[in-house]
C-alpha positions as CSV (number, residue, x, y, z in Angstrom):
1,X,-0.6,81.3,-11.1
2,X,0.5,77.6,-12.5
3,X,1.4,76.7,-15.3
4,X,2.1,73.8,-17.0
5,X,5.7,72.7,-16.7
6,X,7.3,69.3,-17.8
7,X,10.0,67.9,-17.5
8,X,12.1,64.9,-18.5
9,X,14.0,63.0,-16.4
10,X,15.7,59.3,-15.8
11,X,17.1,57.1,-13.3
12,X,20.1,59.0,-11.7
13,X,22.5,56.7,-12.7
14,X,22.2,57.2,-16.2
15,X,24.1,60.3,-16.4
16,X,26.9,58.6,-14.8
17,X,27.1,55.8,-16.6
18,X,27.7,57.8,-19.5
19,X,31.2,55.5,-20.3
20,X,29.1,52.2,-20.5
21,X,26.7,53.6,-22.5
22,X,29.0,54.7,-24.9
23,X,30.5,50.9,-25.5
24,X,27.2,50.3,-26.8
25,X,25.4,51.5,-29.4
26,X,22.5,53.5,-27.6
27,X,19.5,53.0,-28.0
28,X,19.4,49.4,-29.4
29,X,16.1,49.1,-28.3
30,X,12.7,50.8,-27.6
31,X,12.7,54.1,-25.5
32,X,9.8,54.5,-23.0
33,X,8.4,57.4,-21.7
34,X,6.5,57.1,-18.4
35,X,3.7,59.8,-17.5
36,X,1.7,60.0,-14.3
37,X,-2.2,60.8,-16.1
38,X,-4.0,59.4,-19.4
39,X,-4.9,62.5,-21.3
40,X,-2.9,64.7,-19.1
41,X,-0.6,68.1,-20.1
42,X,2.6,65.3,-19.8
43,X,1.0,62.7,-21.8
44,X,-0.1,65.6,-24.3
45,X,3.1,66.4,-24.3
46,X,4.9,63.8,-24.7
47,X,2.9,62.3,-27.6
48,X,3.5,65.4,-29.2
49,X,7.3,64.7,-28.6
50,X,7.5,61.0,-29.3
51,X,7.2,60.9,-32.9
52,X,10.0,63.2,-33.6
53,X,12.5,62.0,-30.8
54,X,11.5,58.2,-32.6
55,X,12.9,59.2,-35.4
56,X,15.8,61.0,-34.2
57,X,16.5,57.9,-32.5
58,X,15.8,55.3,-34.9
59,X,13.8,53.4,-31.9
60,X,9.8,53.2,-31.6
61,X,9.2,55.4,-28.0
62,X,6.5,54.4,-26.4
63,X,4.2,56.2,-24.2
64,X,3.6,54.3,-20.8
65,X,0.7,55.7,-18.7
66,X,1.3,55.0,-14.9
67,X,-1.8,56.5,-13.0
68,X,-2.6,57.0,-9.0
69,X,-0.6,58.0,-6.0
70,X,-0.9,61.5,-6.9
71,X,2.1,60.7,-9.2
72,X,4.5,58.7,-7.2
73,X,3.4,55.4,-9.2
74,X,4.6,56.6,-12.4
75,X,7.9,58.1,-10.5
76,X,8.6,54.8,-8.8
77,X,8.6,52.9,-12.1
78,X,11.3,55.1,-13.2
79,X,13.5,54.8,-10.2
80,X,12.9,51.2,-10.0
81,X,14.1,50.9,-13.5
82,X,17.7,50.6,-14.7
83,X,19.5,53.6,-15.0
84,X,20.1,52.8,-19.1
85,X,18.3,55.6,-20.6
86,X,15.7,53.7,-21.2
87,X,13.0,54.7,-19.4
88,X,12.3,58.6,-19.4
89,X,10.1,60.1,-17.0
90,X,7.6,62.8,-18.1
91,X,6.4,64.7,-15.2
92,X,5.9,68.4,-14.1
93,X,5.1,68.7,-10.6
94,X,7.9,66.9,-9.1
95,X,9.2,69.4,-7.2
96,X,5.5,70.5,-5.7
97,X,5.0,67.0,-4.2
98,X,7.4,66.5,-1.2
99,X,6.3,69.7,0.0
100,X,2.3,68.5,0.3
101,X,3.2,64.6,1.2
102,X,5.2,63.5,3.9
103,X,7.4,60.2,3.4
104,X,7.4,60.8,-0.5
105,X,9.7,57.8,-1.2
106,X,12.3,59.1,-3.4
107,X,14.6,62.1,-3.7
108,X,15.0,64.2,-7.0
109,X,18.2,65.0,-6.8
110,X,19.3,60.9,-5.6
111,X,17.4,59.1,-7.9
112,X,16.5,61.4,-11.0
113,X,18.6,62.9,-13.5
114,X,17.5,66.0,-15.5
115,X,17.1,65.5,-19.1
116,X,15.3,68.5,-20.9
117,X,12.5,71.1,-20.1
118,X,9.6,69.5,-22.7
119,X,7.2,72.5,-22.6
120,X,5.8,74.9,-20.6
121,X,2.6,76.1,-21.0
122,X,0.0,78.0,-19.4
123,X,-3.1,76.7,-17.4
124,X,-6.6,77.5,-18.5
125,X,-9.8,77.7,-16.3
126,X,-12.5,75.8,-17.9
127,X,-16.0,75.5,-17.0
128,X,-18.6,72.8,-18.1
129,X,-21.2,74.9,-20.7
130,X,-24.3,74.8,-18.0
131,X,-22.3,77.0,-15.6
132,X,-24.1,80.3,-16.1
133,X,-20.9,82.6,-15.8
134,X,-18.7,83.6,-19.1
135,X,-15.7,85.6,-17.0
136,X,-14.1,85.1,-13.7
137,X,-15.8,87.7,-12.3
138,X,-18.8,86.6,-12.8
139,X,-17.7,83.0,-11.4
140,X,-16.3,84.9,-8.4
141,X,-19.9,86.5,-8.1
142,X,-21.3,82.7,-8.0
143,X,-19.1,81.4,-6.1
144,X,-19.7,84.0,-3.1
145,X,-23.5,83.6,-3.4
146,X,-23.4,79.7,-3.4
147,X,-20.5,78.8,-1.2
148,X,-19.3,75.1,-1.2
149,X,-21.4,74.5,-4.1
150,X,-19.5,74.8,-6.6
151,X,-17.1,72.1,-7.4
152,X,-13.8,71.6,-9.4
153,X,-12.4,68.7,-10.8
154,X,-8.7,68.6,-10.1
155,X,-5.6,65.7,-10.5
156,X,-3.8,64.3,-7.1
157,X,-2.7,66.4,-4.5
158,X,-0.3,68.7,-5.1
159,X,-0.6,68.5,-9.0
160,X,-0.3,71.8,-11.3
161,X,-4.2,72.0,-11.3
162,X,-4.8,71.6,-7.7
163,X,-2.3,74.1,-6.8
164,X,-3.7,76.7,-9.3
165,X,-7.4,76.1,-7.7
166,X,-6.6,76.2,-4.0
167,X,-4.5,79.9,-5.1
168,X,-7.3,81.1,-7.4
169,X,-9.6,80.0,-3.8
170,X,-7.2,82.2,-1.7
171,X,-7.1,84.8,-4.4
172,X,-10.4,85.3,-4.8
173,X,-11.8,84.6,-1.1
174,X,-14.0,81.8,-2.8
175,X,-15.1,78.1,-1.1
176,X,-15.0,76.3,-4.3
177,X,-15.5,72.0,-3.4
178,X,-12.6,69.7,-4.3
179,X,-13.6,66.4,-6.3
180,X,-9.8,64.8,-6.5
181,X,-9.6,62.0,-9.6
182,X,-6.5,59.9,-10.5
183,X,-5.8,62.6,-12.8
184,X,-6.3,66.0,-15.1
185,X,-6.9,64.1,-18.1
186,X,-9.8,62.0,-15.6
187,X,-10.7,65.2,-13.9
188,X,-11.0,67.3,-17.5
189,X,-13.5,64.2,-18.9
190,X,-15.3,64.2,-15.6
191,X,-16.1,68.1,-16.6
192,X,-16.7,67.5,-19.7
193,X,-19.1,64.8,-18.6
194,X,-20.9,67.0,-16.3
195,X,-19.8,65.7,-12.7
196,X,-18.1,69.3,-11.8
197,X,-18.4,72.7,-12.4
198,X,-15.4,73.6,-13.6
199,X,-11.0,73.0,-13.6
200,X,-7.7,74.4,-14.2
201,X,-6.5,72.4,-17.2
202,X,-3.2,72.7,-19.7
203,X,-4.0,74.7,-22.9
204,X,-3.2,71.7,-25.0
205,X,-5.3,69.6,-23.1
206,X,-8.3,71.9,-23.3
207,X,-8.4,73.5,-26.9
208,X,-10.2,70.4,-28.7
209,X,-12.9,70.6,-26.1
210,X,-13.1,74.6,-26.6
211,X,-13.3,73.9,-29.9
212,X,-16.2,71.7,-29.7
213,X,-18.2,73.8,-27.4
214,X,-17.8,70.8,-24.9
215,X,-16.2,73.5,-22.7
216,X,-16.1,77.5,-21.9
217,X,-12.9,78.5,-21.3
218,X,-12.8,81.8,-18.9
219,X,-9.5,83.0,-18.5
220,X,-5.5,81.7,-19.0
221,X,-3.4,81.4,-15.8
222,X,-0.8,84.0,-16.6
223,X,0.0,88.2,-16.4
224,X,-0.5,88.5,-20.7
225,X,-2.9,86.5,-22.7
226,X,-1.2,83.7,-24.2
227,X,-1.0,83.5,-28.7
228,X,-2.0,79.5,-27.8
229,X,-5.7,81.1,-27.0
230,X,-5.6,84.3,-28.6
231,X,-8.5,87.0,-27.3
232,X,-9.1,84.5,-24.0
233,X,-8.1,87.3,-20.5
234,X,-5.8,86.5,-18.2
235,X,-7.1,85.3,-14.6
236,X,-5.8,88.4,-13.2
């Protein structure tokens, strides 16, 4: 199954500029990080990450939310940007994308340059409260006897929650509806809210809602359980 996976990454060029940036004294300015989703596992993430890297820096990062296009909004900004180190992508499915959309307009390898592995992290299928099922097999069971009714919130296509729904579909011989938002932090207050059934969101993400009874959490998206949700199953 997904999991939550993010990366950070910056204009290609930066790497091979090394020398210039090395005449100056780097960073002499504010460091921003660009993420694809508002309320997101990247923008989690990387909110978690800011305040230390800030001061490890001695620059104020800022967080830079870049919504819609399934992700290729907030890539674009970063490949459009100079290659100074300045602006820092924060994405996970980057990889994932090319293969579900044709003409994705830009290359990994051309225009990105690796930085770090942020975190990775599992995913965590959540259900809205009024859903009467408190185990994926029991969802399973309601899922068969209600095809097509039951719904899941999920980010753009070809995100880390989309792709763990459309498996757990094929896995489990399920018709489970797609209701697509601009992203998983969107598609995770949309549960919350009532307008689904159900989604695949990061453990980071989801916990406060767990916590608040907001949301059931059924099962984690890996083979062990994971010590972020300790006593929650496994999918599998």
């Amino acid at each position: 199954m997904p999991r939550l996976v993010v990366w950070i990454f910056t204009a290609g060029a930066a790497v091979l500029g090394a020398g210039a940036l090395c005449a100056q004294v780097y960073p002499n300015k504010p460091v921003r990080i660009v993420t694809a989703q508002a309320g997101g596992g990247s923008d989690f993430v990387s909110r978690l990450v800011a305040p230390g890297l800030s001061a490890g820096l001695g620059q104020q990062v800022i967080i830079e939310n870049r919504g819609g296009g399934s992700g290729i909004i907030a890539i674009e900004t970063v490949t459009q940007a100079p290659a100074d180190g300045y602006t820092l992508l924060s994405y996970g499915n980057i990889w994932i994308l090319p293969l579900m959309r044709d003409n994705v307009p830009y290359d990994v390898l051309r225009d990105l340059s690796p930085v770090t592995l942020q975190a990775s992290a599992p995913n965590v299928l959540v259900v809205h409260p009024s859903l009467p099922v408190r185990s994926v097999k029991e969802l399973i069971v309601l899922a068969k006897a209600r095809p097509g009714e039951i719904d899941y919130g999920s980010g753009g296509t070809g995100s880390g929650n989309h792709i763990a729904a459309e498996l757990f579909k094929a896995m489990a011989g399920v018709n489970l509806a797609r209701i697509p938002y601009r992203g998983a932090g969107q598609a995770l207050t949309a549960l919350i809210g009532g307008e689904v059934h159900l989604a695949f969101a990061s453990a980071g993400s989801a916990a406060p809602h767990l916590k608040s009874g907001r949301l059931r959490a059924l099962a984690v998206t890996r083979a062990q359980p994971s010590p972020l949700l300790p006593g929650l199953p496994t999918v599998a």
